[in-house]
N, C-alpha and C positions, 0 to 999 in steps of 0.2 A: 384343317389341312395340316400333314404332318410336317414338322421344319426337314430342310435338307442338314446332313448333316454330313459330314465329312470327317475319315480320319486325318486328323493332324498330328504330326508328332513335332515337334520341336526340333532344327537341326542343332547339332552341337556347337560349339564355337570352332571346334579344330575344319570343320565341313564351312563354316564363316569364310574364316580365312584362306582355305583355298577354294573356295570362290571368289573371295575379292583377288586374290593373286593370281586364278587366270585370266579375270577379268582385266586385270593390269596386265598383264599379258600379254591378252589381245586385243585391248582397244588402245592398250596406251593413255596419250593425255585424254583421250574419248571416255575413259569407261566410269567418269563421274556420272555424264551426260546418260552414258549406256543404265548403267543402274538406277538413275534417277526415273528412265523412262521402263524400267522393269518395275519399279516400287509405285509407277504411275500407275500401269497397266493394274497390279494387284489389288491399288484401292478404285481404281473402274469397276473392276469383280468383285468390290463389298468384301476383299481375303485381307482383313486386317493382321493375321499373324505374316504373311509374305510380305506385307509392306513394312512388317517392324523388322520383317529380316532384313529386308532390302536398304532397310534405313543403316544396319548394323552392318552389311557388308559395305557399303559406302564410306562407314567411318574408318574400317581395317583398310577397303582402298585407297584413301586418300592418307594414311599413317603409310601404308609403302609408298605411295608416291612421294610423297615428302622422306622416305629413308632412301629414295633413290634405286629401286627396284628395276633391274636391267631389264629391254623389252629389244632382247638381244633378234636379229631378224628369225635368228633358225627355231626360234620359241614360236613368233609370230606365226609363221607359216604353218608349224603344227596346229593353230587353230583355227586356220582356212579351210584344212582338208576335212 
């Protein structure tokens, strides 16, 4: 039976960190919670390179939330719509 295979490629780091920064964003003090339960989901689906991301954008989110990253409301709201 042939394996499945998928292409992967590797996101960059600069693609990293603005995922973790709109994820700060738009969850606020949430989006530890939010990415942990993304990097959960990944290793449900056996996608070990999306939970090493997942583990990598966590570390970038949690370095802005500790630098004090504004989650000014008119930000928030762009990530409602």
């Amino acid at each position: 039976m042939p394996s499945k295979q998928r292409n992967v490629f590797p996101m960059e780091e600069i693609d990293i960190w603005r995922a973790a920064h709109i994820l700060v964003l738009c969850y606020g003090a949430g989006a530890s919670m939010e990415i942990c339960r993304r990097a959960d989901n990944a290793m449900a689906r056996g996608d070990n390179e999306a939970q090493i991301t997942w583990k990598r954008v966590l570390d970038i989110a949690e370095l802005l939330q500790h630098a004090g990253v504004s989650t000014h409301h008119h930000r928030i709201q762009m990530c409602l719509e």
